[in-house]
DSSP file (Angstrom, degrees, kcal/mol; ACC not computed):
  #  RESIDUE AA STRUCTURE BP1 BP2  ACC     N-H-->O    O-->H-N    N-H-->O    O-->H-N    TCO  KAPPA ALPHA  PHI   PSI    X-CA   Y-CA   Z-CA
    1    1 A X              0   0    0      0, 0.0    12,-2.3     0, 0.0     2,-0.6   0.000 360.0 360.0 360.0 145.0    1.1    0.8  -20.9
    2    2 A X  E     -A   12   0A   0     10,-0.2     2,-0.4    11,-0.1    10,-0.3  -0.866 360.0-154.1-117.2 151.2    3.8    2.5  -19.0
    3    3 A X  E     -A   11   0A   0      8,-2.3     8,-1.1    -2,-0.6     2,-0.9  -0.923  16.7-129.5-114.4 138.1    3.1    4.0  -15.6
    4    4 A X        -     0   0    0     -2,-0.4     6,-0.2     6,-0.2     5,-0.1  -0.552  23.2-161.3 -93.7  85.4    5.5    7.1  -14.2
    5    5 A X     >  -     0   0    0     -2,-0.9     4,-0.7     1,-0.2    71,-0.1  -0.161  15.7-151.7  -3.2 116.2    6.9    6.3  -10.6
    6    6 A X  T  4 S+     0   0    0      2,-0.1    -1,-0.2     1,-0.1     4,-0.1   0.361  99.1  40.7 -85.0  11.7    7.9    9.2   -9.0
    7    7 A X  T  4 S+     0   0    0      2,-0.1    -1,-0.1    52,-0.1    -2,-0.1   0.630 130.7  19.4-107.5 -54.7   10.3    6.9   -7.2
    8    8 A X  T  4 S-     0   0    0      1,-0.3     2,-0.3     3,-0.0    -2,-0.1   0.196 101.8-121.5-124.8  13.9   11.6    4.5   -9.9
    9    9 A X     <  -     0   0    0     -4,-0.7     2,-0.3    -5,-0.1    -1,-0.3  -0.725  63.4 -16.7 100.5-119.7   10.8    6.4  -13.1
   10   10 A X  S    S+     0   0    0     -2,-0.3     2,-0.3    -6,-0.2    -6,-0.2  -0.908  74.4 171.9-119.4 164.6    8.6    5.1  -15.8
   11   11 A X  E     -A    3   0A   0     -8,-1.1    -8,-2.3    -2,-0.3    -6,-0.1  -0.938  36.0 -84.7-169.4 136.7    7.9    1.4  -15.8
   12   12 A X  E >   -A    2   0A   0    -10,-0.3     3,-1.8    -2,-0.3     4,-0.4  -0.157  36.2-126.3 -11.6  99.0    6.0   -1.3  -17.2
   13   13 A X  G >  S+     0   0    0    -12,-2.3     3,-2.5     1,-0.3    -1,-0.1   0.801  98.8  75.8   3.5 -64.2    2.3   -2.2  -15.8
   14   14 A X  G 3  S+     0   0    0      1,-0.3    -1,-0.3   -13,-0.3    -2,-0.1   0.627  86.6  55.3 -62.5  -6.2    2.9   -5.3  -15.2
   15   15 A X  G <  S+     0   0    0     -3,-1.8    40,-1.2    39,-0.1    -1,-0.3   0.600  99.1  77.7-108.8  -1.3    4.8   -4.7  -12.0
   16   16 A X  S <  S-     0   0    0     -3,-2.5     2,-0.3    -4,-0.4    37,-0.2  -0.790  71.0-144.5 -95.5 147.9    2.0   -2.8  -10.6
   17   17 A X  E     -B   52   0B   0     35,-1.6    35,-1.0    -2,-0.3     2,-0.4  -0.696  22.4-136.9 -96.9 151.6   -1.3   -4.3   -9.0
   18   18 A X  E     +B   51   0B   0     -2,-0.3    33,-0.2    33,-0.3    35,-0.0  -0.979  25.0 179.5-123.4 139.3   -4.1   -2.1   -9.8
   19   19 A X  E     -     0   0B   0     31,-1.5    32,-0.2    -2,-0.4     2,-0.1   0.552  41.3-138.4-113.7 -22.0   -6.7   -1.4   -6.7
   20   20 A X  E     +B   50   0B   0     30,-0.7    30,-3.2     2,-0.0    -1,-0.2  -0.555  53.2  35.6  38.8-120.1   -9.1    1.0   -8.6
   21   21 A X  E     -B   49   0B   0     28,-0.2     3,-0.5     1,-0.1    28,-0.2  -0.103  44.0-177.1 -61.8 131.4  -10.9    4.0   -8.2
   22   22 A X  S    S+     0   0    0     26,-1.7    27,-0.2     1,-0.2    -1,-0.1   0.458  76.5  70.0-108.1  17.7   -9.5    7.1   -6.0
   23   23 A X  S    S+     0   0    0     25,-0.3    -1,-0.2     2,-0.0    -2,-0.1   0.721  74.0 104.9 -96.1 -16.8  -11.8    9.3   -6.0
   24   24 A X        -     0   0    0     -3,-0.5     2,-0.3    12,-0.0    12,-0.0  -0.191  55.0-149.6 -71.7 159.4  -14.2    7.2   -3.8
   25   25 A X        -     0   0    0      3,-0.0     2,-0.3     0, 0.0    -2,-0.0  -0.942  24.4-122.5-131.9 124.5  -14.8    8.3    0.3
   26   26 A X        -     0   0    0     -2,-0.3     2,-0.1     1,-0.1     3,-0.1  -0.603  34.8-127.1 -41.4 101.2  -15.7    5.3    2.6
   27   27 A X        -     0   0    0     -2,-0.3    -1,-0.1     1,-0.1     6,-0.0  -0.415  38.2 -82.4 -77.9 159.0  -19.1    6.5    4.0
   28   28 A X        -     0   0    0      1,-0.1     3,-0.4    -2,-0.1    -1,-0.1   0.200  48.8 -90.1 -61.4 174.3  -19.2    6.5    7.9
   29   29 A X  S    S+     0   0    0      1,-0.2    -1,-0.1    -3,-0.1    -2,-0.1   0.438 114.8  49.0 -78.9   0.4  -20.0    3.6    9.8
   30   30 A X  S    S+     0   0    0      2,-0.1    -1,-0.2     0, 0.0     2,-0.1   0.529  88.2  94.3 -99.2 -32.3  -23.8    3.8   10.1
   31   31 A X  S    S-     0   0    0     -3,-0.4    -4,-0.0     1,-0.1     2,-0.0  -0.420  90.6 -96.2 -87.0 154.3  -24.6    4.4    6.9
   32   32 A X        -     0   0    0      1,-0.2     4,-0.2    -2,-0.1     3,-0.1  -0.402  29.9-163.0 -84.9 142.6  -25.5    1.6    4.3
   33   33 A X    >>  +     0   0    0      2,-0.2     4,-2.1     1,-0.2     3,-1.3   0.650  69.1 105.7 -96.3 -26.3  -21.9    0.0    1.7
   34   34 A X  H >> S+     0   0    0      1,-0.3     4,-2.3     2,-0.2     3,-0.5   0.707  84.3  26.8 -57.4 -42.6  -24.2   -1.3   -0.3
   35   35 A X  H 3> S+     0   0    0      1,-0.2     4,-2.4     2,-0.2    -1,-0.3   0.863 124.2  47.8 -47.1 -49.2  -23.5    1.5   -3.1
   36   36 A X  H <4 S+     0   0    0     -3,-1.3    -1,-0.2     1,-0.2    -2,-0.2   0.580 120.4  44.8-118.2  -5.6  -20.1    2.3   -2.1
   37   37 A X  H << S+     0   0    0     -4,-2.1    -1,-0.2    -3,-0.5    -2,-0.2   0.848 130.9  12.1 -53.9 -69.2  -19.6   -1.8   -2.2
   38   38 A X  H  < S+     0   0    0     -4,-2.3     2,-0.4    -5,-0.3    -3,-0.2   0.428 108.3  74.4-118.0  -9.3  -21.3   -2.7   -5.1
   39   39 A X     <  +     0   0    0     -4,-2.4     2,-0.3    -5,-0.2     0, 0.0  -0.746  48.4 169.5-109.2 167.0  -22.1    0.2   -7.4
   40   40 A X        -     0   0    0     -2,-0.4     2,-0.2     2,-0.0    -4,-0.0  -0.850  29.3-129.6-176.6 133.6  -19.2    1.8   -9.3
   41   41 A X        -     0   0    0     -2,-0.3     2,-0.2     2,-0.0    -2,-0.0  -0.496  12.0-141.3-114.4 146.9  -19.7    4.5  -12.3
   42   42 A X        -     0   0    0     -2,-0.2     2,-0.1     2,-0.0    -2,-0.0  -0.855  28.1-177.7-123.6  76.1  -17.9    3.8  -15.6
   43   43 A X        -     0   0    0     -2,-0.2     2,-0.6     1,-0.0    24,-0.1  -0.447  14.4-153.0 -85.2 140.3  -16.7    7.4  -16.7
   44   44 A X        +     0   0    0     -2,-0.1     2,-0.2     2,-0.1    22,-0.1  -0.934  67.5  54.3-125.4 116.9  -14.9    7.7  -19.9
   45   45 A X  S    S-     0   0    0     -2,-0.6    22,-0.9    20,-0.2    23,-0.8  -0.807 102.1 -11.2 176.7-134.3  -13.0   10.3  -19.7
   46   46 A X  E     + C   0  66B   0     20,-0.3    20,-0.3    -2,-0.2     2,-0.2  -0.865  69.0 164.9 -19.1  50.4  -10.0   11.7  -16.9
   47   47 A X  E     - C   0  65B   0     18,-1.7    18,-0.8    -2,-0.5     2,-0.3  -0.694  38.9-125.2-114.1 153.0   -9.9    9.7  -13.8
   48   48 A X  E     + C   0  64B   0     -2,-0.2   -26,-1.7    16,-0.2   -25,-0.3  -0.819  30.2 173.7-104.8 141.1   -7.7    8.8  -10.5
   49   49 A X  E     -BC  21  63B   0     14,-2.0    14,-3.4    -2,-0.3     2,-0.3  -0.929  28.3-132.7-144.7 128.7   -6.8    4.9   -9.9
   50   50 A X  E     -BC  20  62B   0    -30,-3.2   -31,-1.5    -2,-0.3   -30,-0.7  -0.866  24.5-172.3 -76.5 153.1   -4.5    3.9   -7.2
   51   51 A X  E     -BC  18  61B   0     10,-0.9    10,-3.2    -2,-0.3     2,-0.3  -0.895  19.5-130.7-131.9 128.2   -2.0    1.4   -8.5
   52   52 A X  E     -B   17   0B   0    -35,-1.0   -35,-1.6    -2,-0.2     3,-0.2  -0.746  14.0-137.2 -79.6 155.5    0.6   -0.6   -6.0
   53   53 A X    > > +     0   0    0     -2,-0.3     3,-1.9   -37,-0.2     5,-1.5  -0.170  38.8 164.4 -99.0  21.3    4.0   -0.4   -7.1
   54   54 A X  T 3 5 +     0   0    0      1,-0.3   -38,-0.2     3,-0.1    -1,-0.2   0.427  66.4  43.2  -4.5 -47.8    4.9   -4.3   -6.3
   55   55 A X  T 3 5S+     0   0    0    -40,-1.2    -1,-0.3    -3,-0.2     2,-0.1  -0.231 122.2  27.2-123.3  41.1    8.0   -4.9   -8.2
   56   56 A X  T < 5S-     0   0    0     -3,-1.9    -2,-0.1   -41,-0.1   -40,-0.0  -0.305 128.7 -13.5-134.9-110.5    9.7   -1.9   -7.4
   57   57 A X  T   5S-     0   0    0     -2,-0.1    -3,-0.1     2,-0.1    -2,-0.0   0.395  76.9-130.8 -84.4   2.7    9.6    0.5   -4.6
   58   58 A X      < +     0   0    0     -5,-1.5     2,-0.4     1,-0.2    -4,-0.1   0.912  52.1 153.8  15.0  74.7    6.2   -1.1   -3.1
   59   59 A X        -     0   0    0     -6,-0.0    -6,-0.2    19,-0.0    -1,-0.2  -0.978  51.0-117.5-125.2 122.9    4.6    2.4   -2.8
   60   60 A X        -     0   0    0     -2,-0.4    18,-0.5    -8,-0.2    19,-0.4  -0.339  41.1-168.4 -45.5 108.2    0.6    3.2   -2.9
   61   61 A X  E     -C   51   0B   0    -10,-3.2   -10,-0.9    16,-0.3     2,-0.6  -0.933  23.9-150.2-113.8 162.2    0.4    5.3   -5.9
   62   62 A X  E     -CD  50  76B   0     14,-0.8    14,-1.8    -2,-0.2     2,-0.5  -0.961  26.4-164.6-124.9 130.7   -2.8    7.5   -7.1
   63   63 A X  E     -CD  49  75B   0    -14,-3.4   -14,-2.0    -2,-0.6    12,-0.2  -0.929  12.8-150.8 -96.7 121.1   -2.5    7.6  -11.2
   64   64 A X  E     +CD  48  74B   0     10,-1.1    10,-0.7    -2,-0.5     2,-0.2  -0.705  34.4 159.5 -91.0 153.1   -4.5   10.2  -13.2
   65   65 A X  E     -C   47   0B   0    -18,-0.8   -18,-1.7    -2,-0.2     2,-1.1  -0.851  44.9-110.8-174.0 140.6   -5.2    8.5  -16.7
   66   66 A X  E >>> -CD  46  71B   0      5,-1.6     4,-3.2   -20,-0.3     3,-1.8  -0.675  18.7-162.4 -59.2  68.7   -7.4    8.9  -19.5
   67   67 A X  T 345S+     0   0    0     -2,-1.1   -21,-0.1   -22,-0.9    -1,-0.1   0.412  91.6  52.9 -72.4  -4.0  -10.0    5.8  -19.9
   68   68 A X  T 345S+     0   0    0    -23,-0.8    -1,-0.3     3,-0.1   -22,-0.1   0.920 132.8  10.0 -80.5 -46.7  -10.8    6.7  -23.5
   69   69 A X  T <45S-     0   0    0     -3,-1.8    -2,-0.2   -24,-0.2    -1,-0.0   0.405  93.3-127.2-122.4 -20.3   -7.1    6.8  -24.7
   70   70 A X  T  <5 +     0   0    0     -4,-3.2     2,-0.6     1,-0.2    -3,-0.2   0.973  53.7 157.9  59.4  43.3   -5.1    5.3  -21.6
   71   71 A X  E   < -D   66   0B   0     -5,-1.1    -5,-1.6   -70,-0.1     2,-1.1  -0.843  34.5-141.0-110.7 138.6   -3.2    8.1  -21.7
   72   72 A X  E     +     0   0B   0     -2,-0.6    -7,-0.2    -7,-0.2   -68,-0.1  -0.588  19.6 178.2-107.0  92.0   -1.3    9.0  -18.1
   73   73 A X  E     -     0   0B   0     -2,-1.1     2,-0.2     1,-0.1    -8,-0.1   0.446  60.2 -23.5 -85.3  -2.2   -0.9   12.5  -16.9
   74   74 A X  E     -D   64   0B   0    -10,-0.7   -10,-1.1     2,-0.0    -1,-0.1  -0.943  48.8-151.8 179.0-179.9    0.7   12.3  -13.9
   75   75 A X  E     +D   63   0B   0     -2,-0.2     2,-0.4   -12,-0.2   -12,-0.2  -0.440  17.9 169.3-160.7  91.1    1.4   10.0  -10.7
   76   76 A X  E     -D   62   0B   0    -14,-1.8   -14,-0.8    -2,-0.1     4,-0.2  -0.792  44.2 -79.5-127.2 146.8    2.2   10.7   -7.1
   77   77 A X    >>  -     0   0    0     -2,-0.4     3,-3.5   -16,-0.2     4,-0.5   0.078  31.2-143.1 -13.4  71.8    2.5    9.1   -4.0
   78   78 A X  T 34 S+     0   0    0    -18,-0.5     3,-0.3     1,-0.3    -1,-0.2   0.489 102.2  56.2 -53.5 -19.3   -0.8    8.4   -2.4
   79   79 A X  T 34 S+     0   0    0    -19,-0.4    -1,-0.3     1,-0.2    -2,-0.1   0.569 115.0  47.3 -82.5   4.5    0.4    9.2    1.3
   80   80 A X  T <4 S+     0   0    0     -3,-3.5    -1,-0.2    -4,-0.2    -2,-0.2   0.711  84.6 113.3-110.7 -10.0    1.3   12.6   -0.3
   81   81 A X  S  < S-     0   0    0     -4,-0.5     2,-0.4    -3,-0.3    -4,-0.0  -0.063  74.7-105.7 -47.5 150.8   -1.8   13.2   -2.1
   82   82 A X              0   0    0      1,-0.1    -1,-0.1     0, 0.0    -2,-0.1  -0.709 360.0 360.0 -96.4 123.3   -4.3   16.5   -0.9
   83   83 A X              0   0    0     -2,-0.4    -1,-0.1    -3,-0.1    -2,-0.1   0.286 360.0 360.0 -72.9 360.0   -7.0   15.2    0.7
């Protein structure tokens, strides 16, 4: 699998660490982790992963990709990402 840098172009998996899902929100401090800890939905379909960029530019990226087909539709910086 190749993933597209917006830095360093497209590039091999293997020099990225994968972190997972980027769609999740840290619930406030009061509220109970155990769900946002331990439970985690297995959607097959469209989804957004951060990936570190380790053996390149070492930049936080958030990946859209396709978990049926592992097919990779975009990639941008996570500190640029829309909240």
């Amino acid at each position: 699998m190749r993933l597209p840098c917006p830095f360093c172009g497209d590039r091999d998996a293997q020099e990225f660490v994968y972190r997972g899902d980027a769609s999740l929100a840290r619930p406030s401090y009061d509220s109970d982790f155990h769900d946002y800890v331990y439970l985690r939905d297995n959607p097959a379909g469209v989804i957004t992963e951060h990936w570190y960029h380790a053996q390149g530019c070492r930049q936080w990226l958030v990946v859209t990709r396709d978990t049926r087909s592992h097919g990779i539709s975009g990639a941008v910086f996570a500190k640029d990402r829309e909240a």
